[in-house]
C-alpha positions as CSV (number, residue, x, y, z in Angstrom):
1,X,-146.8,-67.4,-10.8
2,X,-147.2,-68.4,-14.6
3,X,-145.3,-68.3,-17.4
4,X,-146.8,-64.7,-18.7
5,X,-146.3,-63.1,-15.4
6,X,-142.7,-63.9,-15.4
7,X,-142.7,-62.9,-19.1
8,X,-144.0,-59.1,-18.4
9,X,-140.0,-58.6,-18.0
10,X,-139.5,-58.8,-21.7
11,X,-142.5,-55.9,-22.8
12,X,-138.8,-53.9,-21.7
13,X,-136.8,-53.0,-24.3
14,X,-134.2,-52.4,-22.0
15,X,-132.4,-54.1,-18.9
16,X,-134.1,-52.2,-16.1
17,X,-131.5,-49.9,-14.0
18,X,-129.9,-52.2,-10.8
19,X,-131.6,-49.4,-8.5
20,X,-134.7,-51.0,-9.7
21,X,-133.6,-54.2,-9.1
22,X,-135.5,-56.8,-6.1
23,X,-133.2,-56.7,-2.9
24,X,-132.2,-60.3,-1.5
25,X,-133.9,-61.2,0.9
26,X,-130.9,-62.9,2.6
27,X,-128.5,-60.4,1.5
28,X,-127.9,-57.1,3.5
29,X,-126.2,-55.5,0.4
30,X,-128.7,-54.0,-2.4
31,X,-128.4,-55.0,-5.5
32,X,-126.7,-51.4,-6.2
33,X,-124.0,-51.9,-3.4
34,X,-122.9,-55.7,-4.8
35,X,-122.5,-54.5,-8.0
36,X,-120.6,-51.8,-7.2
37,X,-117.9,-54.1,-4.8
38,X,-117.6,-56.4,-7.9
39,X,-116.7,-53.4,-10.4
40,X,-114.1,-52.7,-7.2
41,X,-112.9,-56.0,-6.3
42,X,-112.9,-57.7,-10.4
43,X,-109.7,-59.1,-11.6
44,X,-109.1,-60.9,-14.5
45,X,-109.8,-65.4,-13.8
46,X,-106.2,-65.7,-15.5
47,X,-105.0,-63.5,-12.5
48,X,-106.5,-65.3,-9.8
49,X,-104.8,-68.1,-8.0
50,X,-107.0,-71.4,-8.5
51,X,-109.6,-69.8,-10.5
52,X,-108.8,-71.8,-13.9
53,X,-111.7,-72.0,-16.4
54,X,-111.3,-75.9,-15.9
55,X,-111.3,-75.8,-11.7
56,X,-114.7,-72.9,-11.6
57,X,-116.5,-75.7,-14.5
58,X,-115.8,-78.4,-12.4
59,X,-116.9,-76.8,-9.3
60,X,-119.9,-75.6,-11.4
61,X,-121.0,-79.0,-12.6
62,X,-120.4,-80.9,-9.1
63,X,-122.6,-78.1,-7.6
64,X,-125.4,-78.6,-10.0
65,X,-125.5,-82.1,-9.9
66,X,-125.4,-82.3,-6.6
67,X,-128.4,-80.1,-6.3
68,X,-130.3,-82.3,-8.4
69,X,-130.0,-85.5,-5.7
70,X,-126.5,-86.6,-7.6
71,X,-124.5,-88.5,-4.9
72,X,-121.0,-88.4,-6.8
73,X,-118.6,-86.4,-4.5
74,X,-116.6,-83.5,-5.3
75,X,-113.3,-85.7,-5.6
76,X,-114.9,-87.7,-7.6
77,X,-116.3,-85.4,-9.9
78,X,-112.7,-83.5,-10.3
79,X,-111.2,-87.3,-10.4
80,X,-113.9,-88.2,-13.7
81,X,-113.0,-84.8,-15.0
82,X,-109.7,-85.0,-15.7
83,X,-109.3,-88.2,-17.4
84,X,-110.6,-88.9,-21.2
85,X,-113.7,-89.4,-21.2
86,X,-112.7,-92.6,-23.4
87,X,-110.9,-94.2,-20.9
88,X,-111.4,-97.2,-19.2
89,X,-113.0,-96.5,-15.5
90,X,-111.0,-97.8,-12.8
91,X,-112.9,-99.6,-10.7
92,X,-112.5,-101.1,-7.2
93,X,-109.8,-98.9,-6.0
94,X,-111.5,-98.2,-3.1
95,X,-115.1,-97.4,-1.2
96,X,-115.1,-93.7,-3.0
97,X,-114.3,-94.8,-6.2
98,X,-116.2,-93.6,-9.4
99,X,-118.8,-95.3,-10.6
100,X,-120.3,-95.6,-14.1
101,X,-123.1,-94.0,-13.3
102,X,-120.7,-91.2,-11.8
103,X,-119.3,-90.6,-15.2
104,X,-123.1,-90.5,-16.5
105,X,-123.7,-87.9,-14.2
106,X,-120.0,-86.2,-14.6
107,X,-119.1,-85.9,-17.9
108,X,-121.8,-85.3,-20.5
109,X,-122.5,-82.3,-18.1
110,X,-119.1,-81.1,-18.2
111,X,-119.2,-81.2,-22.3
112,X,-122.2,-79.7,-22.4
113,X,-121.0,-76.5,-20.2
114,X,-117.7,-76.8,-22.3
115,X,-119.9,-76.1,-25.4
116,X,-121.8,-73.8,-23.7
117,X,-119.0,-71.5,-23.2
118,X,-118.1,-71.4,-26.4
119,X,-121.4,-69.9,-27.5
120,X,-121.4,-66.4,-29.0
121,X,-124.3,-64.3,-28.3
122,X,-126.2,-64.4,-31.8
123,X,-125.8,-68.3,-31.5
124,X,-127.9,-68.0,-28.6
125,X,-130.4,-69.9,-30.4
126,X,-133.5,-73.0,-30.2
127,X,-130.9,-75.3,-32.4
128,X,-127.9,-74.3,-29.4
129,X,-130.3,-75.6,-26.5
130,X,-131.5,-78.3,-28.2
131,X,-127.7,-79.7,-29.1
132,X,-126.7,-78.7,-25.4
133,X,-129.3,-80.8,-24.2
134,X,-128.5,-84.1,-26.6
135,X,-125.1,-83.8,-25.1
136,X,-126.2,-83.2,-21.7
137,X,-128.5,-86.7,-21.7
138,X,-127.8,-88.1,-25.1
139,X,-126.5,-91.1,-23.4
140,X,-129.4,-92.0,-21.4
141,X,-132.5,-90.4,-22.5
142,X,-134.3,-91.1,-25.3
143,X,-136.2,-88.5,-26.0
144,X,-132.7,-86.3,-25.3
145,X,-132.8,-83.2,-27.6
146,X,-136.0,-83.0,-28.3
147,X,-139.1,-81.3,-26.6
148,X,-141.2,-83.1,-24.1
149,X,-144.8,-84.1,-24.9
150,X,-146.7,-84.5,-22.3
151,X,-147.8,-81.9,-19.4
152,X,-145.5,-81.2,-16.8
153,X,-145.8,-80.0,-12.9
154,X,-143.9,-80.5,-9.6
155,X,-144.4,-78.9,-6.0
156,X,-142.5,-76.0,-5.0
157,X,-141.4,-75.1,-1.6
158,X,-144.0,-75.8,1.0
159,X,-145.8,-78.2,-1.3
160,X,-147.0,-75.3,-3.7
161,X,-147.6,-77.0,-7.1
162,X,-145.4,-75.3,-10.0
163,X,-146.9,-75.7,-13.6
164,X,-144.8,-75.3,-16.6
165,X,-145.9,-74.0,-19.7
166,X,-148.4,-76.2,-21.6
167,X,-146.7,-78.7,-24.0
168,X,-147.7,-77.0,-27.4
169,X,-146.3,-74.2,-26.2
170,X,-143.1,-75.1,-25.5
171,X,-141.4,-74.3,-28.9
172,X,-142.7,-70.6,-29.4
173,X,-141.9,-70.0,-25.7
174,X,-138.5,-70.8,-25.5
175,X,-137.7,-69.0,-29.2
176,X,-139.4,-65.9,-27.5
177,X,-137.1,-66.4,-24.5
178,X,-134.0,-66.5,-26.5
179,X,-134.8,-64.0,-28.8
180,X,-135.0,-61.9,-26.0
181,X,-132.0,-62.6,-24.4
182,X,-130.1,-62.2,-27.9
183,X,-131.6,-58.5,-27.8
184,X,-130.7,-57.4,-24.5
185,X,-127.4,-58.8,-25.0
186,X,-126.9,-57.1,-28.6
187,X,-125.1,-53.3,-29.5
188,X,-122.9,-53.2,-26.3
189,X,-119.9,-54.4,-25.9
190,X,-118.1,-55.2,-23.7
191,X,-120.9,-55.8,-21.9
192,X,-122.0,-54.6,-18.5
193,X,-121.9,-56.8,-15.6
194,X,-125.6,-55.8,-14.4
195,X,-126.4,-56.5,-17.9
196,X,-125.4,-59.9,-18.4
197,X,-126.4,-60.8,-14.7
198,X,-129.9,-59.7,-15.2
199,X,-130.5,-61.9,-19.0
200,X,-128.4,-64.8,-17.0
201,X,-131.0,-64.3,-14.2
202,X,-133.8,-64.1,-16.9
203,X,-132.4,-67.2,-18.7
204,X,-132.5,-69.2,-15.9
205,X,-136.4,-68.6,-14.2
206,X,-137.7,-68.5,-17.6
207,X,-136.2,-71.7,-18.8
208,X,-137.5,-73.6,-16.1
209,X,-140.6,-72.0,-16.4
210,X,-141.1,-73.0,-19.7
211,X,-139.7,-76.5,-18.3
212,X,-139.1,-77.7,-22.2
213,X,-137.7,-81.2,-21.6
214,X,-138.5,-84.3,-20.0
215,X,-135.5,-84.1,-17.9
216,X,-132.4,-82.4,-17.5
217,X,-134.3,-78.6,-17.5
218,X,-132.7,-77.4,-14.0
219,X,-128.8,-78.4,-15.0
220,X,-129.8,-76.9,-18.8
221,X,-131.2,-73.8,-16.9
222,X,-128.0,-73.4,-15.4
223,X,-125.8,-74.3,-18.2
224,X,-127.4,-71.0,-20.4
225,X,-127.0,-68.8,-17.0
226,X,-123.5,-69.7,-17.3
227,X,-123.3,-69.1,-21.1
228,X,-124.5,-65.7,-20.9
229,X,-122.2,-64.8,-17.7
230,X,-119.4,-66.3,-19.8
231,X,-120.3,-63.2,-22.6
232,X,-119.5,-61.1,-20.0
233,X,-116.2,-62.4,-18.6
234,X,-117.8,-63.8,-16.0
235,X,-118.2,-67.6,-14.6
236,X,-118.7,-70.6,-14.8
237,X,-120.6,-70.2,-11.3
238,X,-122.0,-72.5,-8.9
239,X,-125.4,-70.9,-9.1
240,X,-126.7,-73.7,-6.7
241,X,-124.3,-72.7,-3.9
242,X,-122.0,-70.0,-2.2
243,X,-119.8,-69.4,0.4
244,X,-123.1,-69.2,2.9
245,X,-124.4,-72.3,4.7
246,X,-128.0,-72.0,3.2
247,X,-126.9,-71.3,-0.4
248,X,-128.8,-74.0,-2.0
249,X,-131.8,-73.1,0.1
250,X,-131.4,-69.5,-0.8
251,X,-131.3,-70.4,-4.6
252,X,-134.5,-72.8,-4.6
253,X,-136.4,-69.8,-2.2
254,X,-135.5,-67.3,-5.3
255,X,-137.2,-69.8,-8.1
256,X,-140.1,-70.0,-4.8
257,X,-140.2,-66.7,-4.5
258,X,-140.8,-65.7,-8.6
259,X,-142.7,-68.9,-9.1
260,X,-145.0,-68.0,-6.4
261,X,-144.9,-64.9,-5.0
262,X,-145.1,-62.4,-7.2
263,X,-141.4,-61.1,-7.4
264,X,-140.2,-60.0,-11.2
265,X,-137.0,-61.3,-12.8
266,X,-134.8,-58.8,-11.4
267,X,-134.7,-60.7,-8.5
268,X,-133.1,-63.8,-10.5
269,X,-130.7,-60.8,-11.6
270,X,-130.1,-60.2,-8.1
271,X,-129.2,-63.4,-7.2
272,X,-126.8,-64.1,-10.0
273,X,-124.8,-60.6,-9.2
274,X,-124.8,-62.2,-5.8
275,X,-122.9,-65.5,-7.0
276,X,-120.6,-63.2,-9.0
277,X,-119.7,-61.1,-5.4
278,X,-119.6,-63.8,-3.7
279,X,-117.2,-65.5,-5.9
280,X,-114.2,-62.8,-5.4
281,X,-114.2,-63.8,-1.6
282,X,-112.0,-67.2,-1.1
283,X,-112.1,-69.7,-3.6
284,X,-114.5,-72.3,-3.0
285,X,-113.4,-76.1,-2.5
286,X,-109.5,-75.4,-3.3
287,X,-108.2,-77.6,-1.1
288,X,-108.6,-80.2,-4.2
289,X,-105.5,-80.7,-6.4
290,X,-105.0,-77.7,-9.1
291,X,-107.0,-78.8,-12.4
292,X,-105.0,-78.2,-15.6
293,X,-106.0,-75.6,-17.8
294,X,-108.7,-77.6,-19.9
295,X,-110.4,-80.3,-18.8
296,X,-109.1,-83.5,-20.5
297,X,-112.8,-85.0,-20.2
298,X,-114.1,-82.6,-23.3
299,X,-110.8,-81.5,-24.8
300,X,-111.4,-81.2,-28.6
301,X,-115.0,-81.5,-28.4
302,X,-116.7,-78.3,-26.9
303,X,-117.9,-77.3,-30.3
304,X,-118.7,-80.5,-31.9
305,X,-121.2,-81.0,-28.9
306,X,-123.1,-78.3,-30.8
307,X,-123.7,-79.8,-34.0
């Protein structure tokens, strides 16, 4: 599928009804039926036993690193989050200990979804996912924050190449992305949880469609999903997992399926109102230690990651 075929969702000047929406293919629910259980079953994070905004962003970020081949554990990523990110790493505690390159992989990723939450909608902007992506790899790639410049492909599922937008075309693309996201998500408020899952779902095949980086585009991709749930009330998610055994394979068969197979955004949308059901059943990994109420990694900083 191509990078206009996915964009047909935006000739809308509306966010298409959820009775419209692409049913999960995994999912007995419709799209309808999960969205009404969350409006039944939503309480507010603050309310919710081990649902901290510091525990769901550390959960988030171990989950998308770990999609992306990242070998640091859960402990250790909650362990690297809740230090200063300016403190010495102790080393040689033991065989699970955190590496330096575990704090590569931990850290930056935890500013950048810090900073990310902290984005209103109108700052929804090129300048916003350029500094997110400085702070995401600022630290070990050059080119970090700004556009890739060379061509860019990679097989799907099955071995089905996936080509991303054509280099030149990068900048307009991704301003026509955002601005579209900035004007489905203006004039309501508070806004709709079908809504803000449908632009997160949006956000997220469309960015890595567009693919506007030499690295760092599917934890990006997932960062912005979360900033537009966050509008809503909602996340930070683990979009790459769920409470199902083949979560991660049902994510990466959604990209397949509207990289490939002619499916339209909505199902994206589907899948996101998915992660937000399935995260008001038992909270995931909370066996761990309680996490304070920030996260001491990117205390004082979320914003300053944006300039």
């Amino acid at each position: 599928m191509t990078l206009q075929s996915v964009a047909r969702a935006s000739q809308r000047s509306d966010v298409p009804p959820v009775s419209s929406w692409s049913r999960l293919f995994f999912c007995a629910r419709s799209p309808a039926r999960l969205l009404a259980d969350v409006q039944a079953g939503r309480q507010p994070a603050a309310e919710r036993p081990g649902l901290s905004l510091a525990h769901r962003s550390a959960h988030a970020v171990y989950a998308s690193n770990c999609f992306e081949g990242c070998l640091t554990t859960r402990a250790q990523t909650f362990a690297l989050l809740q230090v200063p990110a300016d403190s010495p790493l102790r080393e040689g505690s033991g065989p699970g200990s955190p590496t330096p390159l575990d704090r590569e992989w931990a850290v930056p990723h935890a500013r950048a979804l810090a900073a990310a939450l902290t984005v209103t909608g109108p700052e929804l902007t090129e300048a916003t996912v350029l500094a997110l992506h400085r702070t995401l790899l600022g630290g070990v790639l050059a080119s970090a924050g700004a556009y890739r410049v060379g061509e860019a492909c990679t097989d799907g599922l099955g071995g089905r190449p996936v080509q991303y937008a054509p280099a030149a075309s990068v900048p307009g693309a991704l301003r026509d992305l955002l601005a579209q996201a900035r004007a489905w998500l203006a004039g309501e408020s508070p806004l709709a949880c079908d809504r803000v899952c449908y632009v997160a779902g949006y956000v997220m095949v469309m960015f890595l469609l567009v693919h506007p980086f030499e690295d760092g585009n599917g934890r990006l991709a997932r960062i912005l999903a979360n900033c537009v749930l966050r509008l809503g009330g909602l996340g930070p998610l683990a979009l790459t997992t769920t409470r199902l055994r083949k979560g991660a394979r049902h994510y990466s068969q959604v990209l397949d399926r509207v990289q490939h197979r002619g499916a339209n955004a909505s199902l994206a949308g589907a899948y996101v109102l998915y992660c937000v059901a399935d995260e008001l059943g038992p909270v995931p990994n909370n066996d761990l230690a309680p996490l304070s109420s920030s996260l001491p990694c990117v205390t004082g900083g979320s914003r300053e990651a944006l300039a």
